[in-house]
N, C-alpha and C positions, 0 to 999 in steps of 0.2 A: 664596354665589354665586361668589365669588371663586377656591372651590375649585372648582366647578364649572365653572369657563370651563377654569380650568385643566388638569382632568381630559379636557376634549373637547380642546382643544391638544394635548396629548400623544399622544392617542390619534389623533387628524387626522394629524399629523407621523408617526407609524409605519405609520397606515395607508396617506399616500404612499408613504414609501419602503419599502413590500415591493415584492418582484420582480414580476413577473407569470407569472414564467415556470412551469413546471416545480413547478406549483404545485395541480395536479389533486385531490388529495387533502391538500390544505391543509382542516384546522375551525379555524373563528376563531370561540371563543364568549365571552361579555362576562357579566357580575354587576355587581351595584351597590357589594359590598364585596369585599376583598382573604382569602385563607387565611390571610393572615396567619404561614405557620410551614408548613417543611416535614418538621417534626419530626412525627410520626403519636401521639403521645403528650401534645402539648402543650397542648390545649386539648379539653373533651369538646363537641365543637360539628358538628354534621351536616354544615357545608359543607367546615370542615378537615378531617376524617374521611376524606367523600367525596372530595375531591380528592386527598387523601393515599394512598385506597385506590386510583388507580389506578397508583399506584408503590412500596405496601408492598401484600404479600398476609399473612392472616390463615390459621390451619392449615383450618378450613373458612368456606366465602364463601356468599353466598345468591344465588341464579340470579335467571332473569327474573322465577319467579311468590315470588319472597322467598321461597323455600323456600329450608334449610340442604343447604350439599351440598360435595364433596371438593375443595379445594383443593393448601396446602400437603400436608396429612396424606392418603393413598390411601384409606386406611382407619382404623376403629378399635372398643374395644373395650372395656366395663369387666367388669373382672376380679373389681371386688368395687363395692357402693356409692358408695365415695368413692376409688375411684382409676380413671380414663380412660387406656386404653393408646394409643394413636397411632403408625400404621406410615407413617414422611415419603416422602414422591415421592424417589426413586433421581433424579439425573441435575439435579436444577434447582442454577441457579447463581445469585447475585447478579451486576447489570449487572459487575461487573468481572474476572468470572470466576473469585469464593470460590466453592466451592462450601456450598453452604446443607445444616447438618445438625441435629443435636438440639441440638445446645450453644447457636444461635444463639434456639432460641424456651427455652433456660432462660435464656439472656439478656437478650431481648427482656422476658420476664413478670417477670424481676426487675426492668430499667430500668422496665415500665409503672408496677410499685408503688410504685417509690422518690420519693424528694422532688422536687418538680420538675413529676410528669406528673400530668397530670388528668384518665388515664382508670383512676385504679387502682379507681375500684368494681366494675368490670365484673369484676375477678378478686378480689374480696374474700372469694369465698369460695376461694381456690386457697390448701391450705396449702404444698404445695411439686411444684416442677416438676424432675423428674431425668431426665438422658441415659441409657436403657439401653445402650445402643449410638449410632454415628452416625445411625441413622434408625430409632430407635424412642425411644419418648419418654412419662414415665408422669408426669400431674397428679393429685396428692392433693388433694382436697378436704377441710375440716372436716368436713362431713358431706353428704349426699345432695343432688346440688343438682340439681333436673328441669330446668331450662334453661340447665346449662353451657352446652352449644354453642351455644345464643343470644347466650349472652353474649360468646362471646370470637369472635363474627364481626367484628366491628370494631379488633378489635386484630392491625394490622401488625406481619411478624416483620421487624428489624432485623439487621444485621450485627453480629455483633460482634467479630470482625478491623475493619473500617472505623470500627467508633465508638469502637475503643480506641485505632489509627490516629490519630484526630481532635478526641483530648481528649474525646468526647461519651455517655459512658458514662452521663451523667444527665441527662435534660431539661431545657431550660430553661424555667425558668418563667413562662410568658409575662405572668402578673397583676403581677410584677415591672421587667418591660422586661428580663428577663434574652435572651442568645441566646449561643448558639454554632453550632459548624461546621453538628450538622445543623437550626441555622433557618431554612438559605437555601440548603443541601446535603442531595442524598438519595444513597442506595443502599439499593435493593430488588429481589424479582423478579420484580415483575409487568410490563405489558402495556406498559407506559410507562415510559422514564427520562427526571429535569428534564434538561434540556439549557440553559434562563437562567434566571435569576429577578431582577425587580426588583419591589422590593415597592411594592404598592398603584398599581401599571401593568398591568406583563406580568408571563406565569410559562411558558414555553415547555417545551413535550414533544414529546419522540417515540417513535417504535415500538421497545421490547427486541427488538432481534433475538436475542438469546438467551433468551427467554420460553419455557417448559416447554409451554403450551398451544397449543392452535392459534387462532390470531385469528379472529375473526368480525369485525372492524372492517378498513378499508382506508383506514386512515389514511395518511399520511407525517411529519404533521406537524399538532400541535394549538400555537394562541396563546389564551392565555386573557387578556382584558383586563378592566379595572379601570373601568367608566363609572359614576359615582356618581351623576349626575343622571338622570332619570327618559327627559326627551325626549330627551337624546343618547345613550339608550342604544336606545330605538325609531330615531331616525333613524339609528343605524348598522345595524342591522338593514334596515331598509324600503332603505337605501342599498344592500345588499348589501358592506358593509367589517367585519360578522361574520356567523356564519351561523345564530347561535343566542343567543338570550335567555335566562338561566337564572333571571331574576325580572322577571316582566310588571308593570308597572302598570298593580291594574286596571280604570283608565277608559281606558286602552288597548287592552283584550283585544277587543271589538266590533271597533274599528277595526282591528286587525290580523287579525281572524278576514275580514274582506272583504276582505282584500289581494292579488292573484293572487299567487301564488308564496311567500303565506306560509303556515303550519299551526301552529295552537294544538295546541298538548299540553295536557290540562287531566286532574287529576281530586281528591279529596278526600285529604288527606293524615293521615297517623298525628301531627304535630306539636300540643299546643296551644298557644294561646299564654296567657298569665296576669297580672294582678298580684301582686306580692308586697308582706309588711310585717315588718321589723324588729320582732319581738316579742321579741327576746334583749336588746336593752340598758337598762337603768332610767331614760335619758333618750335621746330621741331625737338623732340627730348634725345633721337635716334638718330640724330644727321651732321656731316659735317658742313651745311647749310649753317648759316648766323644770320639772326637779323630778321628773317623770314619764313615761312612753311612754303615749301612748292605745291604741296596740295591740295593750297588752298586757290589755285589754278585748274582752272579746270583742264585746260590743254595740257598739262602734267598729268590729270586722269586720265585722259581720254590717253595720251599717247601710252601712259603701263597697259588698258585693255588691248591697245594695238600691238604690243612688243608679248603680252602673253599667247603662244600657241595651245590654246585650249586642245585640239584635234592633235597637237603629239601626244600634250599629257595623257589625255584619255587613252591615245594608242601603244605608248610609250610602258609608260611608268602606270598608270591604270589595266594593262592588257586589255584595252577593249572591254573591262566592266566600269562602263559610266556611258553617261550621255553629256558631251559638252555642251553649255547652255550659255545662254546672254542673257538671265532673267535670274532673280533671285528669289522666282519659286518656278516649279517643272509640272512636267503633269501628273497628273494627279490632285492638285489641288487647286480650289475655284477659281478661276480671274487668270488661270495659265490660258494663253493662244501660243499656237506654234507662227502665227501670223507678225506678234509682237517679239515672241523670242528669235529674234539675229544675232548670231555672235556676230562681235566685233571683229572686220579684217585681220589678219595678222600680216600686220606690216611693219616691218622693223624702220624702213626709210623713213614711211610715214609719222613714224613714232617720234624719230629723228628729227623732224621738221618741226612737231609739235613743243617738244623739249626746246627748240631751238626758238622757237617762239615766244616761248615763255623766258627767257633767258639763262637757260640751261644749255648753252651750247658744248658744251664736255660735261655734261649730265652731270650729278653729286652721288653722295655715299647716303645710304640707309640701312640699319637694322632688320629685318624680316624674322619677326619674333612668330613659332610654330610652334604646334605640340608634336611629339613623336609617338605618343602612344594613345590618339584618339580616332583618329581618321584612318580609312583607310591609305596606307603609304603615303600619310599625312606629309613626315619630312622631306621624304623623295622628291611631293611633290615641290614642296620647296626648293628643293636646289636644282629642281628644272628649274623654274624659275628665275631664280640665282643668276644663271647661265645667261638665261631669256632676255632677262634684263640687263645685261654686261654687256651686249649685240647695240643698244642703243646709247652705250654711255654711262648708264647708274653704275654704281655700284653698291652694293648689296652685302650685307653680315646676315650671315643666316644663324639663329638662335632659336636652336631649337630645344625645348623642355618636356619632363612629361607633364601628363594633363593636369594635375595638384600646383603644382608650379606656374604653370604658363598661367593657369585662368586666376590663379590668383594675383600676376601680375597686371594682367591685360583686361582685367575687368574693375567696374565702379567698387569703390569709387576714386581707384587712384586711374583707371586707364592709362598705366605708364607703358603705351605703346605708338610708335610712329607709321608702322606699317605691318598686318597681321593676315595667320589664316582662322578663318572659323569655320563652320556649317551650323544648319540651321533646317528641322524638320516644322511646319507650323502644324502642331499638334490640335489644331483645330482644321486641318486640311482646307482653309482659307487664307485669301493671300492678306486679308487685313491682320493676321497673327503676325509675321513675316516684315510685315510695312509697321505695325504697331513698336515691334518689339526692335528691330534692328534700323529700322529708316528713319522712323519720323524722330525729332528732337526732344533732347533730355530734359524729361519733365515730370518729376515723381516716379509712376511704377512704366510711365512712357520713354521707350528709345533707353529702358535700362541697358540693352545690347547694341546701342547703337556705340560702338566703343569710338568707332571713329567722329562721331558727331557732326557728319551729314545732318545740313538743317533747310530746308525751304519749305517758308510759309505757305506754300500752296499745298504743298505736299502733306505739309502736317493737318493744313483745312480738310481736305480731302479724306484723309486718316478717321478724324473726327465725323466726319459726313458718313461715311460707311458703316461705321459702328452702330449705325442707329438707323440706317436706311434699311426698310423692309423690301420695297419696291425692286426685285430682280433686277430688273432692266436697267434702272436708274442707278443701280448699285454696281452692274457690272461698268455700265461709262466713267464710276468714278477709281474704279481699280482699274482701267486703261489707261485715264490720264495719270493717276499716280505712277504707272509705270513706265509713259514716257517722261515723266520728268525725272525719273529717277534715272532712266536711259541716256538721255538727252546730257544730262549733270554728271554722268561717267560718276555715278557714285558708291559703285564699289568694283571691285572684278569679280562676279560669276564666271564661276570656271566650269564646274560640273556636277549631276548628280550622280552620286556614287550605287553601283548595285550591290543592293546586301546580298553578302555571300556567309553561311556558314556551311560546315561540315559536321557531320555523327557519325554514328554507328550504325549500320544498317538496323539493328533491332532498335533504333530509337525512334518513336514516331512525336513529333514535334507541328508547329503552326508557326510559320515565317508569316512576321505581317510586313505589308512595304512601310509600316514608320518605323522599322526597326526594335520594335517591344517586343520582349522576351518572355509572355505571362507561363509560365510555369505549368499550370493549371491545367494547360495541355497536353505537357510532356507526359509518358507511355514507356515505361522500359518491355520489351519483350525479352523472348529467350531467343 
């Protein structure tokens, strides 16, 4: 609470002292949590990403309808299987007037891989990236990969005069508390340069005037604010002191859908969200268990999917914005059937019998470590859970953090967690992004998110098999079997996907996409 007075304080006191003036094409939008890093590499997380992508550009970017199309690179071409030739845009500059050539995305793909950043899966298959020339540019692959340019839509290319400049040649790692120059400094050339940043406040931008493309936004000037409580982030909205909500609460969303001059943005999003469980360590670090991990049971798995009520949460504590799932990806993205996605029963007896089987007959104590400011009604849904799970015996510590905290606990390389929530959007709208990054076993830039370290050889064969499989057909039978055995092995709990919900100002005209990306570039203030 105390953080929360605090956050509406600060935010009161800046929202006095802006001008009034001269302020016509002022966006003032607010979240519940901070980016945390202006580093474009530093963490693999939808909202850093997004925010980050409107001051780093990637060689191709995805438009309004999330289709892949020409950004950096004009054009391109592959010459053979495993190598991508790429012709870069003549003329584009970084904000300080380098100009931007080949060298700076062989640099950029080396920094994403190196130690440090935690978007190196997305290029795990890239065996090496060389300058032909200043503006042509050739990535080898290990071998065939059908959704490269999926994959590397979300990786910003960075300076590298500026970041060698800046000591910043390697990312910081942010699961460490590590930072440097660019944690709270950027140089890129897209639509937007930072112009302030204070963290877990403000993060201020404005318009590149030396931007390559042509704007379709008429901005002057974006404040992004930090409100972590739920009602101080509607009353600055309904007040008009921001002009856009980038996460509704939603027993909120009715009440702001009747507000004259406000407009919901709603619709169903590619993100799910999940339980995880520490099945890699032989005693749990979170449990009053000794001697042993229960998780490493699978009838311990299988009985939490049966003790979780997916269909209250969603009706409950989500208001009916989500879709309960038994898949840990939804549709929208390749290798979903609604044939394969069954949730699992909700059976508490059942669940019962399964614990009692395992020799858990008066179930034990665990930890359920959460974030509170990333998800939608992220902790809530936690202490349904809580509850859910006390019906069969466990008992449950709910430990809940904001998002700076939590992931820097609960992620590599310490994964000091026993049992967690996350989400997970595959920014390549393929379920091998998804399987790559959170299923298959921990192996270099592989199963970097698999915190819990779910590991089966076939699965991870299969992983491997698709990566490289061109053949439609043959590709889709092996992202079925991957996901009966992921099914089958109760190896996480899919619970649901959540619907992006923001709110604005009715003079705001904006572009909701379903992976939740916020490109700026779109946004329109009217009168």
């Amino acid at each position: 609470m105390r953080r929360h007075i605090l956050a509406a304080a600060l935010f009161a006191g800046t929202a006095l002292s802006m001008p009034v003036t001269a302020q016509a094409n002022l966006f003032r939008w607010a979240n519940d949590g901070d980016v945390n890093s202006m580093d474009p590499y530093a963490r693999q997380e939808t909202f850093l990403l997004m925010f980050n992508g409107n001051i780093y550009e990637p060689l191709v970017r995805r438009n309004r309808q999330l289709q892949v199309e020409a950004a950096l690179a004009e054009r391109w071409e592959q010459p053979s299987p495993t190598v991508w030739r790429f012709h870069l845009r003549r003329g584009v500059t970084f904000e300080d007037g380098t100009p931007f050539t080949a060298q700076d995305v062989v640099f950029s793909y080396t920094r994403a891989k190196a130690q440090g950043s935690n978007v190196g899966g997305s290029l795990a298959s890239v065996k090496e990236a060389r300058a032909i020339d200043s503006h042509t540019l050739e990535i080898e692959t290990t071998a065939p990969n059908p959704i490269f340019l999926e994959e590397i839509t979300g990786i910003g290319i960075m300076s590298q005069r500026w970041a060698e400049a800046n000591n910043a040649t390697r990312s910081a790692d942010l699961t460490s508390g590590a930072e440097n120059f660019a944690t709270r400094n950027a140089m890129g050339t897209g639509p937007f340069r930072l112009v302030s940043r204070e963290p877990d406040r403000r993060t201020v931008l404005a318009p590149n005037p030396g931007w390559w493309d042509r704007p379709e936004h008429n901005l002057t000037r974006v404040e992004f604010n930090v409100i972590a409580n739920d009602a101080t982030r509607v009353a600055a909205l309904l007040s008009g002191e921001v002009d856009m909500v980038y996460t509704v609460p939603p027993q909120d969303t009715q009440r702001l859908s009747r507000t004259s001059g406000i407009t919901i943005h709603q619709q169903a999003e590619l993100r799910t969200i999940y339980f995880g469980f520490d099945q890699s360590r032989d005693e749990l670090l979170k449990s009053d268990v000794r001697g042993r991990n229960p998780f490493q049971d699978v009838r311990v798995r299988r009985a939490f999917n049966h003790a979780i009520d997916r269909a209250s949460i969603v009706r409950t504590v989500m208001r009916g914005q989500g879709r309960a799932t038994g898949l840990m990806i939804g549709p929208g993205v390749n290798g979903h059937t609604d044939a394969r996605d069954q949730i699992p029963e909700y059976n508490p007896d059942l669940a019962r019998r399964l614990l009692t089987e395992a020799g858990y007959p008066n179930g034990f104590g665990v930890t359920l470590d959460c974030p509170n400011d990333r998800y939608v009604n992220d902790e809530a849904i936690c202490t349904a859970a809580v509850s859910m799970l006390a019906r069969i015996g466990v008992r449950v510590t709910l430990n809940a953090q904001t998002r700076a905290r939590y992931f820097a606990e609960i992620l590599g390389p310490r994964y000091n967690t026993s049992f967690y929530m996350l989400g997970w959007t595959p920014n390549t709208y393929d379920a091998h992004n998804a399987f790559f990054n959170l299923m298959a076993s921990r192996q270099g830039n592989r199963g970097m998110f698999n915190v819990g370290g779910f590991n089966n050889a076939r699965f991870d064969e299969l992983v491997g098999l698709m990566a490289t499989e061109t053949d439609t057909a043959k590709r889709a039978g092996m992202i079925e079997e991957a996901m009966r055995i992921h099914t089958d092995q109760a190896g996480h709990v899919p619970l649901h996907q959540q619907t992006v919900i923001w709110a604005a100002r009715s003079n705001i005209q904006l572009q909701q996409l379903a992976d939740n990306w916020f490109p700026m570039r779109f946004v329109r203030v009217g009168n």
